[in-house]
Backbone as CSV, one residue per row, in Angstrom:
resi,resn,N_x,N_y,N_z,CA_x,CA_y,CA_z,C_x,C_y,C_z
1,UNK,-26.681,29.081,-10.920,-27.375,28.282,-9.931,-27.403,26.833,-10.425
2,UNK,-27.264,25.641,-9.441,-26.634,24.344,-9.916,-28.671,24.222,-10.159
3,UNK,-28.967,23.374,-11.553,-29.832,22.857,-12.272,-30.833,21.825,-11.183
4,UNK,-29.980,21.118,-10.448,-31.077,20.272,-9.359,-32.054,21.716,-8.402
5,UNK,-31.208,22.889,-7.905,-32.042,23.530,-7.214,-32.761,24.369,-7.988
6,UNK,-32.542,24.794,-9.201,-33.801,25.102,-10.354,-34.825,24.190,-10.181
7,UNK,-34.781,23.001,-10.035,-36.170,22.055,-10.642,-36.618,22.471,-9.616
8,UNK,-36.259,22.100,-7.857,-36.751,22.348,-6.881,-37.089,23.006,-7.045
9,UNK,-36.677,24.386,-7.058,-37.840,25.802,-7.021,-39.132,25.909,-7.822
10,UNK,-38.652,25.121,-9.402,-39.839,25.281,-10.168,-40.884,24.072,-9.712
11,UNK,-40.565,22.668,-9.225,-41.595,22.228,-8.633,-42.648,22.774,-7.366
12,UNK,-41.467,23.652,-6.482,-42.136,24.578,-5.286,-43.421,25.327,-6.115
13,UNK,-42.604,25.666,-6.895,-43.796,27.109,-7.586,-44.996,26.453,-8.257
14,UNK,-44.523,25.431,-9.055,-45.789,24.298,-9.637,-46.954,24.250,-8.432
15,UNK,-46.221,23.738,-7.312,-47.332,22.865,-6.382,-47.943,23.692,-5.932
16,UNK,-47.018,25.672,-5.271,-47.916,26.511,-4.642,-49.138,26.763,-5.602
17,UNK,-48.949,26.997,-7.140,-50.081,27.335,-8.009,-50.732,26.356,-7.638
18,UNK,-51.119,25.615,-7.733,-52.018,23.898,-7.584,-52.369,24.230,-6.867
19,UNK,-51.875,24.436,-5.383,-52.384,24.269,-3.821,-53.155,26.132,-4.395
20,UNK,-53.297,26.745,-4.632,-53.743,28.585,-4.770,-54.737,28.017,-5.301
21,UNK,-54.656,27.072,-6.557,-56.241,27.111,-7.284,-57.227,25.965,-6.518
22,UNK,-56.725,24.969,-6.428,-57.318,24.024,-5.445,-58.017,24.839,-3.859
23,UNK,-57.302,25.926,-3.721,-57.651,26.766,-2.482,-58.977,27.077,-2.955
24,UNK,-58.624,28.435,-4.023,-60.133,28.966,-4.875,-60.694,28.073,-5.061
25,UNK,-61.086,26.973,-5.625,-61.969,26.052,-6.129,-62.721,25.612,-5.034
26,UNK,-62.087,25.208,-4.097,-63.088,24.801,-2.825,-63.747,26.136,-2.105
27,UNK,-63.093,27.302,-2.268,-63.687,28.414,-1.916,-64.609,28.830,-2.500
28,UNK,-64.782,28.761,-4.190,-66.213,28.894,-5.026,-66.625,27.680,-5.540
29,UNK,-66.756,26.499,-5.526,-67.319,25.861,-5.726,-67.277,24.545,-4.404
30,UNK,-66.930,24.515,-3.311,-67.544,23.913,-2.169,-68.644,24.211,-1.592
31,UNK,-69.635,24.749,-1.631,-70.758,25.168,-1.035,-71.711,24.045,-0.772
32,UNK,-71.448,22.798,-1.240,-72.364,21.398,-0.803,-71.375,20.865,0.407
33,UNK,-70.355,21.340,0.821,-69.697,20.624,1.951,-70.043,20.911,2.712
34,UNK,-69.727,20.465,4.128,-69.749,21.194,5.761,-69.253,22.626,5.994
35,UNK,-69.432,23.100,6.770,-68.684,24.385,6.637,-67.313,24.329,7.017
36,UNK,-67.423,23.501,8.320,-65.942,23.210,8.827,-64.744,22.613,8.274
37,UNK,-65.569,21.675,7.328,-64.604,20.716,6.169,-64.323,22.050,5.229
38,UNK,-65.068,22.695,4.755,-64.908,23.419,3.988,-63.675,24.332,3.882
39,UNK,-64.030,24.764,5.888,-62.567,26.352,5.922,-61.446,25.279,6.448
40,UNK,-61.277,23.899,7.239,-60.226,23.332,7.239,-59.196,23.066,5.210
41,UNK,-60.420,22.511,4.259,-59.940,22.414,2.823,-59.689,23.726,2.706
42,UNK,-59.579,24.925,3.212,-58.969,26.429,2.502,-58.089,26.598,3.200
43,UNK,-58.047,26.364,4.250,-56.857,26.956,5.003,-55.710,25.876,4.828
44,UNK,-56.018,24.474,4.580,-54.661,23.266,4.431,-54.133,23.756,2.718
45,UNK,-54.862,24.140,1.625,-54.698,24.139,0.665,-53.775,25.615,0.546
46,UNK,-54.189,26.848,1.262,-53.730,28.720,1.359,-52.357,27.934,2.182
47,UNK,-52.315,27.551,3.033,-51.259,27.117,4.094,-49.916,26.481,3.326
48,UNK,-50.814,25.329,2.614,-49.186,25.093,2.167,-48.938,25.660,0.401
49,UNK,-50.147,26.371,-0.097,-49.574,27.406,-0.934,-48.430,28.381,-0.625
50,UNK,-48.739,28.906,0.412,-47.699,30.027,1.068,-46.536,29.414,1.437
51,UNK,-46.343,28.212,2.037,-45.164,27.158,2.445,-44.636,27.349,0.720
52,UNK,-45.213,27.078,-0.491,-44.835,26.564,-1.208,-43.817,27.831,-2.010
53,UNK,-44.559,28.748,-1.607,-44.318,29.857,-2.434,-42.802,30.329,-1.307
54,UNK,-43.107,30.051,-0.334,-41.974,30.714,0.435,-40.794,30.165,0.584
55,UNK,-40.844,28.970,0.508,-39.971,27.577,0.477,-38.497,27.929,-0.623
56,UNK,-38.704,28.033,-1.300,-38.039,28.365,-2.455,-37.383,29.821,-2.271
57,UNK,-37.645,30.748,-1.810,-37.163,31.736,-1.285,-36.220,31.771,-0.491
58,UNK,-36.258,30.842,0.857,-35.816,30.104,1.425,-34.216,29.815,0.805
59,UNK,-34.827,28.447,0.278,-33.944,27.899,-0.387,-32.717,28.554,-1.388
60,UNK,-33.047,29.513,-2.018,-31.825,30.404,-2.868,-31.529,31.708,-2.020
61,UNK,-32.427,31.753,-0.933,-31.309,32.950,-0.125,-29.855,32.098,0.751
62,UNK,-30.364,30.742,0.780,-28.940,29.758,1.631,-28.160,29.517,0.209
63,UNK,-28.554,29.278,-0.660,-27.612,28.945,-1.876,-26.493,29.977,-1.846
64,UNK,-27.347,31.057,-2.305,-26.303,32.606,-2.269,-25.670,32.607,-1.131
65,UNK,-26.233,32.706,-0.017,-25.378,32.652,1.329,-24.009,31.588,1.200
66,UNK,-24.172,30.462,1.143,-23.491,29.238,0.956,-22.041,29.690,0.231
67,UNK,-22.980,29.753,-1.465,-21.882,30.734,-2.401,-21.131,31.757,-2.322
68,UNK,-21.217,32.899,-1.652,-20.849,33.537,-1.070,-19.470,33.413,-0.119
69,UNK,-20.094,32.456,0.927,-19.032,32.207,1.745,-18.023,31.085,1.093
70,UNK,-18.343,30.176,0.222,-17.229,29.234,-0.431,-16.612,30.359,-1.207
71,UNK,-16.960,31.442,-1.789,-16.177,32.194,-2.457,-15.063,33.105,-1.593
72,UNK,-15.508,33.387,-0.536,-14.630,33.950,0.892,-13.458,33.234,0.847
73,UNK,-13.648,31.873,1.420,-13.117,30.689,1.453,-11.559,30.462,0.423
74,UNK,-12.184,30.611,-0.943,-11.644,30.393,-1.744,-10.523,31.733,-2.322
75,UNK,-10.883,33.036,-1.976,-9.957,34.607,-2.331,-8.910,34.259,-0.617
76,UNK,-9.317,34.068,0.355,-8.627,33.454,1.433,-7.505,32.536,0.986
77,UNK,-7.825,31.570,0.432,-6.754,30.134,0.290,-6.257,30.858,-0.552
78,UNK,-6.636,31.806,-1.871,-5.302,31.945,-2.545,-4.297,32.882,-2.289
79,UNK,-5.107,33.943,-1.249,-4.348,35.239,-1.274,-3.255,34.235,0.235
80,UNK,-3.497,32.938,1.117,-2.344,32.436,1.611,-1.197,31.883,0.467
81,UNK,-2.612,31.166,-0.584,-1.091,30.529,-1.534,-0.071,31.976,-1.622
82,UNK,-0.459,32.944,-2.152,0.418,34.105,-3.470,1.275,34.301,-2.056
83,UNK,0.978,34.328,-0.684,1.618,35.306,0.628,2.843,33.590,0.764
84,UNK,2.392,32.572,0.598,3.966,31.442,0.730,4.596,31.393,-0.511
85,UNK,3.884,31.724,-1.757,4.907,31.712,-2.968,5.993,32.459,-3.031
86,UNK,5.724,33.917,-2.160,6.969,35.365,-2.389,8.031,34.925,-1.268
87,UNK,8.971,35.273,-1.833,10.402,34.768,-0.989,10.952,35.838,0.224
């Protein structure tokens, strides 16, 4: 897997943890807020945890897909080269 879409994933996974504990934290220790501020801060924080976590999933099922088909691509072009090389 090319090294730029490693970081991506591991920043995805960084931020969903962040956005998961930042979720909990306002869930046990917001109790001086509004209520409404409160479940809007859980649900924006759970929301794009799950974006974050899923994102990346995402992202290396098209990689493989991608790879996959350039590899198609590529047993194709040669099995035309070997079929114009034979006389």
């Amino acid at each position: 897997m090319d090294d730029k879409l490693k970081k991506r994933i591991y920043i995805f996974m960084f931020a969903g943890a962040l956005n998961l504990l930042l979720g909990f934290w306002v869930l046990t220790m917001g109790g001086d807020l509004n209520p409404k501020t409160r479940w809007i801060m859980i649900i924006f924080f759970f929301g794009f945890a799950a974006v974050d976590f899923w994102f990346p999933i995402a992202l290396k099922k098209k990689y493989e897909q991608e790879k996959a088909e350039w590899d198609r691509q590529q047993r194709e072009r040669a099995a035309q080269a070997a079929a114009e090389d034979k006389p």
